[in-house]
C-alpha positions as CSV (number, residue, x, y, z in Angstrom):
1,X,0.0,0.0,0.0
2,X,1.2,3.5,-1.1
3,X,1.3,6.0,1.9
4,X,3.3,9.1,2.0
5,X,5.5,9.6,4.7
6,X,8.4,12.0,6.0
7,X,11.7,10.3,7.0
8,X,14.5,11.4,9.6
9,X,17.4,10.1,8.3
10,X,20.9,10.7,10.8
11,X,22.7,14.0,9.5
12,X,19.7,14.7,7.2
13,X,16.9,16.7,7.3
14,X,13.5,15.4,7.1
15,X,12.6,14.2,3.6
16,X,9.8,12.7,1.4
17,X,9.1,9.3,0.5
18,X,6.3,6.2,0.3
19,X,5.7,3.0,1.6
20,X,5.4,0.2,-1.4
21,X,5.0,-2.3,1.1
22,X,3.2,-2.0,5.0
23,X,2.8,-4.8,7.7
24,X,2.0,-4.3,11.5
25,X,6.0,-4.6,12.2
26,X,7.7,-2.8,9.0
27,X,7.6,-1.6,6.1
28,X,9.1,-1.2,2.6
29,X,9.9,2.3,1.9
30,X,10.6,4.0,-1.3
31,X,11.4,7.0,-2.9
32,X,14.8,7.8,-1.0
33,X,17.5,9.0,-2.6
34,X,20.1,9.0,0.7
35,X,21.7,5.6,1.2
36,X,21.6,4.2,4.4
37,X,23.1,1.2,5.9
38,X,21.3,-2.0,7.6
39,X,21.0,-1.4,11.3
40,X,20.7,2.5,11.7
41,X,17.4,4.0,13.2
42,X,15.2,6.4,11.7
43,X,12.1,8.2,12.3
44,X,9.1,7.4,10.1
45,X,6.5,10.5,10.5
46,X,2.7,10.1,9.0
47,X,0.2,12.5,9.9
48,X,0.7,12.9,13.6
49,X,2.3,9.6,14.2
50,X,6.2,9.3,15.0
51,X,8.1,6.0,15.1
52,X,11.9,4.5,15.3
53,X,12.2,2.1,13.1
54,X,15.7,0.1,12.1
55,X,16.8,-0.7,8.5
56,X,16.7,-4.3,7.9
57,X,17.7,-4.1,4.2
58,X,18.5,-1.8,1.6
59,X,17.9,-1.9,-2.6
60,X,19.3,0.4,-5.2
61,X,16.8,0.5,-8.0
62,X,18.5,3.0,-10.5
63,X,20.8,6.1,-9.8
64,X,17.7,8.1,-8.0
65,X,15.9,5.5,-6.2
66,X,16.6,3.4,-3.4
67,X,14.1,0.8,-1.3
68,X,14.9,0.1,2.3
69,X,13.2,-2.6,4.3
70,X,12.4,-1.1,7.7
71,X,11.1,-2.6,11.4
72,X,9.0,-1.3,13.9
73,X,11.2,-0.5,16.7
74,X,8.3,-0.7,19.4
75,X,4.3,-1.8,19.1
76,X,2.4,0.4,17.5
77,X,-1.7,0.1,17.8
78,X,-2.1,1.5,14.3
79,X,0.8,3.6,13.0
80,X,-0.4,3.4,9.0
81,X,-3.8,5.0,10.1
82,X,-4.7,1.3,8.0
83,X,-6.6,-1.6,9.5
84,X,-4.0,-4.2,9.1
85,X,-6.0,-7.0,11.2
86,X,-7.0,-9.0,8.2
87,X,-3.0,-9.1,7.2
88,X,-2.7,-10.6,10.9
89,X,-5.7,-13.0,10.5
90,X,-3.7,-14.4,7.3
91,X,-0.8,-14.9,8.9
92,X,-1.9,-16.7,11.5
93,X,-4.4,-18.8,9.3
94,X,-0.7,-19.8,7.2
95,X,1.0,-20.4,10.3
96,X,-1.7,-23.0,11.2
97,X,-1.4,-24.6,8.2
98,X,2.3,-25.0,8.0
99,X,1.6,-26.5,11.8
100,X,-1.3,-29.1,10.2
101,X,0.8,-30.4,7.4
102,X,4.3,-30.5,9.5
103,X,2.1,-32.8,11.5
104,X,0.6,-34.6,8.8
105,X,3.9,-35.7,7.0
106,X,5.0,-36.7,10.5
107,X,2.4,-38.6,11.1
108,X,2.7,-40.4,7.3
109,X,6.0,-41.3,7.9
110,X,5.2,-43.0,10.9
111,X,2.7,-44.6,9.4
112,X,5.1,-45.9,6.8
């Protein structure tokens, strides 16, 4: 989901980008031009929400683009101003089935 944002980056002044990608821990953030290096914090601002969040990952697209993976540094109720409950749902729902067929090919192979 697209969602502008302003970004603190260390020795820079705040400056525009977007989310390509939201969860409830991160997000994928585009439209920077500074580079930045996994593991440094930065402030994500949107609307009247602040957070820290810490660069997982970071992806030079062309000569004026770059993608950083970013995670929440603390719980946020709902940072995005976005109802991400049904991405949580999902999650959950997958996790349960990864559990259900671990245990079924255990349980075939015993069975064997």
């Amino acid at each position: 989901m697209v969602l502008p944002i302003k970004v603190t980056l260390p020795e820079h002044a705040n400056v525009l980008a977007h989310t390509v990608d939201i969860s409830v821990t991160g997000a994928r953030i585009g439209g920077l031009r500074q580079q930045l290096q996994p593991g440094k914090i930065i402030s994500l601002h949107r609307g009247s929400q602040r957070a820290k969040f810490r660069v997982v990952w970071v992806r030079q697209l062309d000569a004026d683009e770059i993608h950083v993976g970013v995670e929440s540094m603390n719980a946020h109720s709902n940072f995005w101003g976005v109802d991400l409950s049904q991405e949580t749902d999902a999650k959950q729902s997958t996790e349960t089935l990864m559990e259900l067929l671990k245990a079924a090919r255990v349980g075939s192979a015993h069975s064997d």
